[in-house]
N, C-alpha and C positions, 0 to 999 in steps of 0.2 A: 090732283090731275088724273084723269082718266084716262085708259091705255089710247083711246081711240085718240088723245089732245097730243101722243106724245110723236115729239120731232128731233131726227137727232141730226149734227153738224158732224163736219168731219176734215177739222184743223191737221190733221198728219197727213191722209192724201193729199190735203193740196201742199204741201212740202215739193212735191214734183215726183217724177217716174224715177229717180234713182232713190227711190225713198221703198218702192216698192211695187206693188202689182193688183191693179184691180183684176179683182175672182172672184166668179159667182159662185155661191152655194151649193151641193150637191144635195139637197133635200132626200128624208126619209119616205119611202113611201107611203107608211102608215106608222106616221111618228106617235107616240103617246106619252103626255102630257106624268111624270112621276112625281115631279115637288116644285112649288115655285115657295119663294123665300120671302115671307111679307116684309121683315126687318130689310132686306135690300129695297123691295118697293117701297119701303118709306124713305130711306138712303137717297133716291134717287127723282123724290117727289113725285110717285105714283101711287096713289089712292092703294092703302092695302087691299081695298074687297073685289080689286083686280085679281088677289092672285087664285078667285076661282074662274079668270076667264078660259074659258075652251082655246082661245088664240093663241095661246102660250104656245100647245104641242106644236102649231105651222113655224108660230115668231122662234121658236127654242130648235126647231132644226132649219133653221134657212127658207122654208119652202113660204114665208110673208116675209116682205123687210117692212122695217117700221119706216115713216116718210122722212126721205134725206139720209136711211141709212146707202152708206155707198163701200159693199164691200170689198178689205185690204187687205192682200197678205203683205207682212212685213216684211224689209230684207234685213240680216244682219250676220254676222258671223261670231265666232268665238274660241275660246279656249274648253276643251272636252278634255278632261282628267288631265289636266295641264301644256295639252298640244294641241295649236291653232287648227279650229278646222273654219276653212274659207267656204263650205254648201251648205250652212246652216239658212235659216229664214220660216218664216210661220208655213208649215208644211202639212198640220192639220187645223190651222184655226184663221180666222177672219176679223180683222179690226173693222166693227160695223158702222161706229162713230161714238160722237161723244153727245151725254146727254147732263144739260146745265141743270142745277139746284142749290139754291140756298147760295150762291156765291161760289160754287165750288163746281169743276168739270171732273164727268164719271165715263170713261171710257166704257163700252160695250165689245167681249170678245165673244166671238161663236169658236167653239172648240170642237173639232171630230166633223169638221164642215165637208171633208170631202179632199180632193187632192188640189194643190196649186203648184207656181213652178217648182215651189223649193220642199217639193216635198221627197225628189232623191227616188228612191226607190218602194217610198211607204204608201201606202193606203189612202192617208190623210183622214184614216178614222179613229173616234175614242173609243173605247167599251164601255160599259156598264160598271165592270170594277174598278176603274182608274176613275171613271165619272162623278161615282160616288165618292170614293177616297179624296178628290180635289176638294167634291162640294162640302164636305165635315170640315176637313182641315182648313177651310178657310174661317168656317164660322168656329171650329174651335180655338185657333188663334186670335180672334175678335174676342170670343168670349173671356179670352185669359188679358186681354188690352196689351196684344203686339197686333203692331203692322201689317196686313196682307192685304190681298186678293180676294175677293168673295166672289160667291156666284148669286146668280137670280134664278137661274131654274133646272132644272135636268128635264132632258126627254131622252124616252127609249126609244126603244124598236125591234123588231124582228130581225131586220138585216144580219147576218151572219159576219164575224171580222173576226181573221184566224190571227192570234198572237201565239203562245205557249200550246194554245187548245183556241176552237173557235166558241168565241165569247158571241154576246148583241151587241149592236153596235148604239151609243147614246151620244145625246151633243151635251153640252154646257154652256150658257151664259154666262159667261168670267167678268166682274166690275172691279175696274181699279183705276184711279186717278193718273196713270202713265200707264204705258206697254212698252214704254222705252227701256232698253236694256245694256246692261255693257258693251255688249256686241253689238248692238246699233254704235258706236264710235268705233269698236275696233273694224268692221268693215269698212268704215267712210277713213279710214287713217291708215289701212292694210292695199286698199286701194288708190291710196292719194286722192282719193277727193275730197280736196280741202274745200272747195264752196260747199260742198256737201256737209262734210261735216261743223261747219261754221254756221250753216244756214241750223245745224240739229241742234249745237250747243244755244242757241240764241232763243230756239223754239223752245228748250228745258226754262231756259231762265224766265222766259215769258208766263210759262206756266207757272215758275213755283217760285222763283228767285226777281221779281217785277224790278226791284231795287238795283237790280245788274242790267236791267234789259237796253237801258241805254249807254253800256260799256263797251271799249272793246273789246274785241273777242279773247284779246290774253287775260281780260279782266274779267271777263265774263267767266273765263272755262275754268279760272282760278279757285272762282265763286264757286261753281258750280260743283268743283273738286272738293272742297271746304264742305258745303252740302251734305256729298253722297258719305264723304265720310264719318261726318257724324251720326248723320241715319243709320251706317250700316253698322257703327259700333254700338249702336243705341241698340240695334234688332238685334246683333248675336246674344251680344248679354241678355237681351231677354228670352232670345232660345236658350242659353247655356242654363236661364234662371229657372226654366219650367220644364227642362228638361228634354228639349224638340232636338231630334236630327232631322237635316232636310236630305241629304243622302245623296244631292250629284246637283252641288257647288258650283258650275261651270260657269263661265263668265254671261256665257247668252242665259244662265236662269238667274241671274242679278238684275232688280230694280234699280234705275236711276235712281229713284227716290225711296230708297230701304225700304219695300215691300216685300213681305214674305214672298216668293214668286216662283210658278211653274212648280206643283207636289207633284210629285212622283215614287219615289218610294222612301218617303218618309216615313221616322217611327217616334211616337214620346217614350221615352226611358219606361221598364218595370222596373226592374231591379237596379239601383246604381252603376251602371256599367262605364267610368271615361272613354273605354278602348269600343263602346257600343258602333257597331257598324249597321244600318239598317238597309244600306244597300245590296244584294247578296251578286251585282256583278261587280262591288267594288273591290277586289280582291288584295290591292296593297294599304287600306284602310286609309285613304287619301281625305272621307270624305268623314271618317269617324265622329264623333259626338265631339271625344276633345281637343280636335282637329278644326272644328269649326271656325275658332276665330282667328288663326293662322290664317287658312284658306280663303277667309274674308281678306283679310290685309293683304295677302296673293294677287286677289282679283282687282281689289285698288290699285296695284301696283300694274296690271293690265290695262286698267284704264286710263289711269295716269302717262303710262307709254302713249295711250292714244292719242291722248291732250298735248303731249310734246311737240307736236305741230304747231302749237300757240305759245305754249306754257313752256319755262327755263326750265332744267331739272333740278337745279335748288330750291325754286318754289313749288315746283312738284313735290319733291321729298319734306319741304315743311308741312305741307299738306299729309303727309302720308304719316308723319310725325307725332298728327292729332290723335290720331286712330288707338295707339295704345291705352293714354290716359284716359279718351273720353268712355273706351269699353270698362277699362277700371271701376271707374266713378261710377256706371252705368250699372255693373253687375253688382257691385256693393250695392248702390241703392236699393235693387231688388232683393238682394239676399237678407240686406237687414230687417225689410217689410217682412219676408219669411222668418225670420228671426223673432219678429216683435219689439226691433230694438229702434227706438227714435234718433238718439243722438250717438254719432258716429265716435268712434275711440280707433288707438293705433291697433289695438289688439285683436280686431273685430275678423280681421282678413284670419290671422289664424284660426281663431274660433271656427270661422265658418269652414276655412280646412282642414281642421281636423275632425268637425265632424262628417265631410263629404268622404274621408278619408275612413272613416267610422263605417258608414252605406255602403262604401266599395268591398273593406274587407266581409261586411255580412250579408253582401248583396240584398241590402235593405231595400225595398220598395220605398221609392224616391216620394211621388206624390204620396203613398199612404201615410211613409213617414212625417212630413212634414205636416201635413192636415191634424196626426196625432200630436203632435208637437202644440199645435194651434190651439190645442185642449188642454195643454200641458200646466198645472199650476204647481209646480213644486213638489209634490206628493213623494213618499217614496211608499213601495217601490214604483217604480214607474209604469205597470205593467201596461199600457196599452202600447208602449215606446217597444218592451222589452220582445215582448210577441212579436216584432217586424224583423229582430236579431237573432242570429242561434245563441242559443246560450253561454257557450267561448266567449264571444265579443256582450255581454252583461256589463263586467266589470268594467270596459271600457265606456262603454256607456254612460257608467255614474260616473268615472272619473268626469266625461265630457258634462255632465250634467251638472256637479260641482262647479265646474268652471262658470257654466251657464246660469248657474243663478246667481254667483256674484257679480256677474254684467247685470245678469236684471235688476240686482237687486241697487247696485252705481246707476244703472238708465232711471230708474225711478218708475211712480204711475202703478197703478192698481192692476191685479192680474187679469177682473173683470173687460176691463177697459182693452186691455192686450189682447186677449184672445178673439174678446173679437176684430181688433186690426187684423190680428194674424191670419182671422177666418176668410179676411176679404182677398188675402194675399197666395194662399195655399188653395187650390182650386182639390175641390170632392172627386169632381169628375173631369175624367181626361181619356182623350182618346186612343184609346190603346188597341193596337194592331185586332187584336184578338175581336173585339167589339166590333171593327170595321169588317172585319172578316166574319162576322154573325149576319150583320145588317147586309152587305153585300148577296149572300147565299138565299138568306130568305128573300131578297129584291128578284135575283134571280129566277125563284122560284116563283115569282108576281107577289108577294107579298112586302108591302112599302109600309106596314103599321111599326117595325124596329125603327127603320130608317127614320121618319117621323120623331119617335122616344128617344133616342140619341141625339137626334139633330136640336133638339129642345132641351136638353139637360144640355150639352156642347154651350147654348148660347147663355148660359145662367151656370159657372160651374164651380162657382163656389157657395151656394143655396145648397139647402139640406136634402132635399127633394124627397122626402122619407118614403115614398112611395115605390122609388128604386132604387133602392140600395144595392140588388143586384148588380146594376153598372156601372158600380163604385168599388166595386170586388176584385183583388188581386186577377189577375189572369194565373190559369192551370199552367203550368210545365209544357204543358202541349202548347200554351198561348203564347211560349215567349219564343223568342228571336225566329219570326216565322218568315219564310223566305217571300221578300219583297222587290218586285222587279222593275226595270222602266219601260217595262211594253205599256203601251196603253194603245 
């Protein structure tokens, strides 16, 4: 399909006016076109050799809507570091519509659109550094095969938008199959409006749950509970698996449908850290690395209150019930693919904690570790392992490594054959603060060729790419735990 064929509908506006608020765009003056993402133009069935059209920089800051787009700000509220706040709602971005493919619908968000009502006392604009940081993070979450959010394109500008320091000002096109979020029920349940909220839970099942769509609504939101929670125990474990903090957990940055959702100042692990905090105004470590899947079952239980309009609270809480076992199952499965190990045994959970237990005390580099592992055939000494440990923790090592190959040697299968499972499972490249922070500066500086070579290693990140091995490298002492904020 060709940009000029493409038409987009727009099923949530017509929800009605307690749904939210049509807003027009606040277009850049002299917007300029910085990356469109051809893997989302195929995503979304538009002809890749669209992404050199010029139209982008008008369509990517507002100032062209595509035909039928009808733009929305959303309303909704939430929980912010665990206390309700009722003036939440899309305050810098625009629900433009949705655009059908393949059987599937892709929402369209303009991000840094400009101000709408609920945008309180801000700007309602992105910068360039949070712009970029979204548009990696979603395709490096893709490229690892978790859930999110992607974008289609960045544009810049000159515009001036004072945060910490004044930045430029850039938009985002954000795709994802929902923008429904937990705070979309908790405002419609916070304000008693129950048609309201009845009419949202029926519009979720419609979307994704068709098999509930002609239930009622205590059956429906039952379903739908059932749903959110297995996605979302599906998604931690796979952050907890690769190491992602997302860094401010709040109910309104929850997908209905477990999507990674809303980056901000997200970080992947360097060094083994549990207690890793990547937010630097989270000050009581609410939203820490190993804090995450708590916080997730928190937020379900947010939701769940919401639903209590329809839904008993003993089917609530059997619902809430699933969340444990299915994270379980979910993070062992991924740990064992890091492991190399096929068939599952009782023993397996230790293993796997005592060697995370191993990385914390040596502050092992998470990803490099495990990638060396992936090369691992029994060898002693182990020296590409041993280089990621200070030498104190050696010894523990080989004990852990003893253990380790009498699993392997009980799971059976050739070591050929393992490593490269293990290669598909350990990703080379990962986005580490430090890299984002390179690519960002030279963007700033109008140079988009980094931005470019990261964004392409990101979508491919367990390939060898021998050509850059540089952004496969430890980050410096200076690169780690650098202070990450939620201005954008």
């Amino acid at each position: 399909m060709k940009l000029s064929n493409v038409s987009l509908s727009h099923h949530y506006a017509s929800l009605g006016e307690a749904f939210g608020t049509p807003t027009s765009p606040t277009p850049f003056e002299h917007p300029r076109l910085i990356h469109v993402n051809p893997a989302v133009l195929a995503q979304l069935g538009i002809d890749v050799s669209e992404a050199d059209n010029p139209a982008w920089a008008e369509i990517g800051c507002g100032a062209q809507l595509l035909p039928g787009s009808r733009p929305f700000a959303m309303k909704y509220t939430g929980h912010q570091f665990g206390v309700y706040n009722p003036e939440l709602g899309d305050g810098r971005a625009l629900l433009l519509g949705e655009l059908d493919h393949d059987g599937r619908s892709w929402e369209l968000h303009l991000k840094g659109a400009g101000k709408t009502p609920y945008s309180r006392f801000g700007d309602g604009r992105a910068v360039l550094r949070s712009t970029i940081r979204e548009y990696l993070a979603g395709e490096a979450l893709h490229g690892l095969g978790i859930r999110t959010t992607r974008a289609l394109c960045i544009v810049g500008s000159d515009e001036p938008v004072t945060r910490e320091r004044i930045e430029s000002g850039a938009m985002l096109i954000r795709v994802a199959e929902s923008h429904v979020r937990f705070g979309h029920f908790e405002y419609f349940f916070y304000t008693r409006q129950l048609e309201a909220l009845q009419k949202l839970i029926g519009h979720v099942c419609t979307r994704f749950l068709p098999e509930a769509e002609q239930l009622a609504v205590a059956e429906q939101a039952e379903a739908l509970l059932h749903f959110t929670v297995a996605r979302n125990a599906e998604l931690v474990a796979a952050w907890q698996a690769v190491g992602f903090a997302h860094g401010v957990l709040n109910t309104d940055n929850m997908s209905i449908i477990g999507d990674t959702f809303d980056f901000g100042p997200y970080g992947f692990l360097d060094d083994y850290e549990p207690e890793f905090i990547c937010n630097h105004s989270d000050h009581t470590g609410r939203y820490a690395f190993e804090q995450q899947p708590g916080v997730v079952l928190w937020n379900l239980n947010a939701l769940a209150h919401a639903l209590s309009a329809f839904v008993s609270t003993e089917t609530l809480r059997d619902c809430l019930e699933e969340f444990q076992p299915r994270l379980v199952e979910a993070y062992a499965t991924r740990m064992r693919a890091k492991l190399g190990l096929q068939q599952p045994e009782d023993g397996d959970q230790q293993l796997c904690a005592d060697l995370l237990q191993l990385l914390a005390d040596g502050r092992a580099d998470y990803t490099l570790f495990f990638r060396a592992l992936a090369h691992y055939r029994g060898e002693r000494p182990a020296a590409a392992l041993q280089e990621l440990l200070p030498t104190a923790q050696h010894s523990a090592l080989e004990e852990w490594l003893n253990h380790y190959d009498q699993r392997l040697a009980r799971d059976g299968g050739d070591s050929r054959s393992r490593n490269r499972a293990m290669l598909t499972a350990n990703p080379k490249f990962m986005l580490r603060n430090y890299l984002a922070q390179r690519v960002i500066e030279e963007a700033e500086n109008g140079d988009y060729r980094p931005l470019r070579t990261l964004f392409t290693l990101l979508q491919t990140p367990f390939d060898e790419h021998p050509d850059h091995e540089t952004w496969a490298a430890a980050p410096p002492e200076s690169g780690k735990h650098m202070p990450i904020s939620c201005s954008s």
